[in-house]
C-alpha positions as CSV (number, residue, x, y, z in Angstrom):
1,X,171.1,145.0,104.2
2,X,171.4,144.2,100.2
3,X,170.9,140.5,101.2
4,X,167.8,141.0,103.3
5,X,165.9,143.1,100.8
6,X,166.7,140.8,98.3
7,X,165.3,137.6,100.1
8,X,162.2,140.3,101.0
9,X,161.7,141.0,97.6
10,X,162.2,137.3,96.2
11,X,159.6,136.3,99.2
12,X,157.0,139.1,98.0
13,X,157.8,137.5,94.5
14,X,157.2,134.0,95.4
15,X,153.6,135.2,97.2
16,X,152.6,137.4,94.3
17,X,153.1,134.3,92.0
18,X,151.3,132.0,94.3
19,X,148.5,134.2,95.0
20,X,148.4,134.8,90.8
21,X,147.6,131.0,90.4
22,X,144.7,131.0,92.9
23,X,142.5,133.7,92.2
24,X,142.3,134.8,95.7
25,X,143.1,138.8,96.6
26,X,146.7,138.5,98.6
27,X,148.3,141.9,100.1
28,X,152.0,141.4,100.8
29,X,153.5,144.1,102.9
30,X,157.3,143.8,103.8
31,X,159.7,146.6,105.6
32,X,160.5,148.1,102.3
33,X,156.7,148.7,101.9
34,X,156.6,146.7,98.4
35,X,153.4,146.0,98.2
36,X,150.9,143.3,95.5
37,X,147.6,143.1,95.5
38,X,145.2,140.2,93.2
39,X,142.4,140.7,91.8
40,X,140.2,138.6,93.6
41,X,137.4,136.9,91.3
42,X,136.3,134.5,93.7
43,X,134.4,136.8,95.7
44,X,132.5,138.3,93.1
45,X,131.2,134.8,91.6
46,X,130.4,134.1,94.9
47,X,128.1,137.3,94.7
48,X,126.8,136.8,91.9
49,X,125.3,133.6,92.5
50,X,123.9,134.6,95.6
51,X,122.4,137.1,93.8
52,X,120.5,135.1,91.2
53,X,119.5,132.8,93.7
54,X,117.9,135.7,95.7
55,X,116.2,136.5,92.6
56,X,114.8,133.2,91.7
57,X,113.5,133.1,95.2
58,X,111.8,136.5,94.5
59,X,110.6,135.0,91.4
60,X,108.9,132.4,93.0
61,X,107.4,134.1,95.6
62,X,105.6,136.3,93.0
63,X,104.6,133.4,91.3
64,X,102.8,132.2,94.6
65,X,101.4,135.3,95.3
66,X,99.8,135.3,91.7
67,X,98.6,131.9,92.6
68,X,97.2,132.8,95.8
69,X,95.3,136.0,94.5
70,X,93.9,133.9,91.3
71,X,92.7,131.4,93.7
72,X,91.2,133.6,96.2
73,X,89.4,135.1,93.0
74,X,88.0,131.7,91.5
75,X,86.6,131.1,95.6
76,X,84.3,134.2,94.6
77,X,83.6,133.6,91.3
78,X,85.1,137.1,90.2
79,X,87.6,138.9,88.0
80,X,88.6,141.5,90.4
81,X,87.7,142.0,94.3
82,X,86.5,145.4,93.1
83,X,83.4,143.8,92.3
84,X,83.1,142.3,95.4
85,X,83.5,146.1,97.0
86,X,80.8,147.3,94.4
87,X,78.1,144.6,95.1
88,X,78.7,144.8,99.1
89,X,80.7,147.0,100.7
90,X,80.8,145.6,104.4
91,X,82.6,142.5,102.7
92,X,86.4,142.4,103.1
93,X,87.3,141.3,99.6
94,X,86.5,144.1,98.2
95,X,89.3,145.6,99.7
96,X,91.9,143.2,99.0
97,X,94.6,145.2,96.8
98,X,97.7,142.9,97.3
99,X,98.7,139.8,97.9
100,X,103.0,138.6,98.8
101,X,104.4,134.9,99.3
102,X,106.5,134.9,102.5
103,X,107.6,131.6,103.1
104,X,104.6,129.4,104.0
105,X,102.6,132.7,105.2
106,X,100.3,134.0,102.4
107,X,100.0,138.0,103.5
108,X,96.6,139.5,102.3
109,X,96.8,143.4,102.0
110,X,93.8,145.5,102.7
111,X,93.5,149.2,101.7
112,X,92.3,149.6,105.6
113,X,93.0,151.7,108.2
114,X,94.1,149.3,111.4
115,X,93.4,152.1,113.4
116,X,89.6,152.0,112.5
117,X,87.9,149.1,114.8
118,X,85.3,148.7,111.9
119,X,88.1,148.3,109.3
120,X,90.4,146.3,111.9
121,X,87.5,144.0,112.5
122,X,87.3,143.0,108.5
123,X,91.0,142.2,108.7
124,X,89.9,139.5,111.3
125,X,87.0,138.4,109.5
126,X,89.2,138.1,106.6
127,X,92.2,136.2,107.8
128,X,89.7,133.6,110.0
129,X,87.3,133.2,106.5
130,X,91.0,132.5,104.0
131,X,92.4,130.4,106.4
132,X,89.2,128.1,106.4
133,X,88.8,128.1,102.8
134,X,92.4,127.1,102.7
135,X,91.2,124.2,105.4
136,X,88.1,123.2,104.2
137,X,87.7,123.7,100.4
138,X,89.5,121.7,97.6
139,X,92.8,120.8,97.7
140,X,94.6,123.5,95.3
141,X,98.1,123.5,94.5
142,X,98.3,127.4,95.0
143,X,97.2,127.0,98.6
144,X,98.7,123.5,99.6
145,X,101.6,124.9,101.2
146,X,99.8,128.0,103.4
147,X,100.5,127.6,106.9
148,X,99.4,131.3,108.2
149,X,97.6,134.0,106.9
150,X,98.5,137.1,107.6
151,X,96.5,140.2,106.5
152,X,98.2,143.2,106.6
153,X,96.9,147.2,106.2
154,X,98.0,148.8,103.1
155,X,101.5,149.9,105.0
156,X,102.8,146.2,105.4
157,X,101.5,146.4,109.1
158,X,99.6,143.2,110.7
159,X,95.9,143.5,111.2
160,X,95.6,140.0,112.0
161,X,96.8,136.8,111.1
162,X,95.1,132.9,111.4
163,X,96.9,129.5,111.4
164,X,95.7,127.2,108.4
């Protein structure tokens, strides 16, 4: 019995020492429940550069959305789509408050109620009207890369969307 718990033990010994050298997390359990556990640092770089590459991607979206609202701006020749909203109200961009990158899809947000057929109606005039400025107006870095847009209510939900 002396012999078996010793070989046990100078297993577990031999694991410990391996695991040691390769950074991974190693559990070694025998009969005499002697147990070893490494701290595993792997994982956690792992994490953390996932992590900063979710938030350069963030980042970057942000960016674009900058781009996309400071273009959108410069294609009405304003400085905020409030004055839009103050010179006509019936226009949709005076009730842009929002814009997100999402992949190729540039996602308008109007402070609408997509319940209202009036208010759901400037959501489609608004995503038919950006999408053909995006088509048919001068090439622009900020926009070169839209492939939908998507205008959504000020809840995130779709009001209606229009391939570029």
């Amino acid at each position: 019995m002396k012999k078996a718990l010793s070989l046990i033990a100078a297993v577990t010994l031999a694991l410990t020492m391996t695991a040691c050298d390769g950074g991974d997390t190693t559990t070694v359990e025998d009969d005499a429940t002697m147990t070893t556990t490494v701290e595993n640092t792997q994982d956690e770089n792992v994490q953390a550069a996932d992590t900063e590459a979710e938030q350069a991607e963030a980042e970057q979206a942000e960016d674009r959305a900058a781009g996309y609202e400071s273009w959108l701006k410069e294609q009405f020749g304003v400085e905020s789509f409030t004055e839009v909203l103050m010179n006509d109200p019936s226009l949709w961009a005076g009730y842009i408050n929002g814009f997100e990158a999402n992949r190729d899809r540039m996602h308008v947000r109007l402070q609408v109620d997509r319940n209202d057929p009036a208010d759901e109606a400037l959501g489609e005039q608004a995503a038919a009207a950006i999408a053909s400025l995006i088509r048919t107006g001068n090439p622009d870095p900020r926009v070169s890369g839209v492939d939908w847009v998507v205008v959504d209510d000020g809840a995130g939900v779709v009001i209606a969307q229009e391939s570029v």
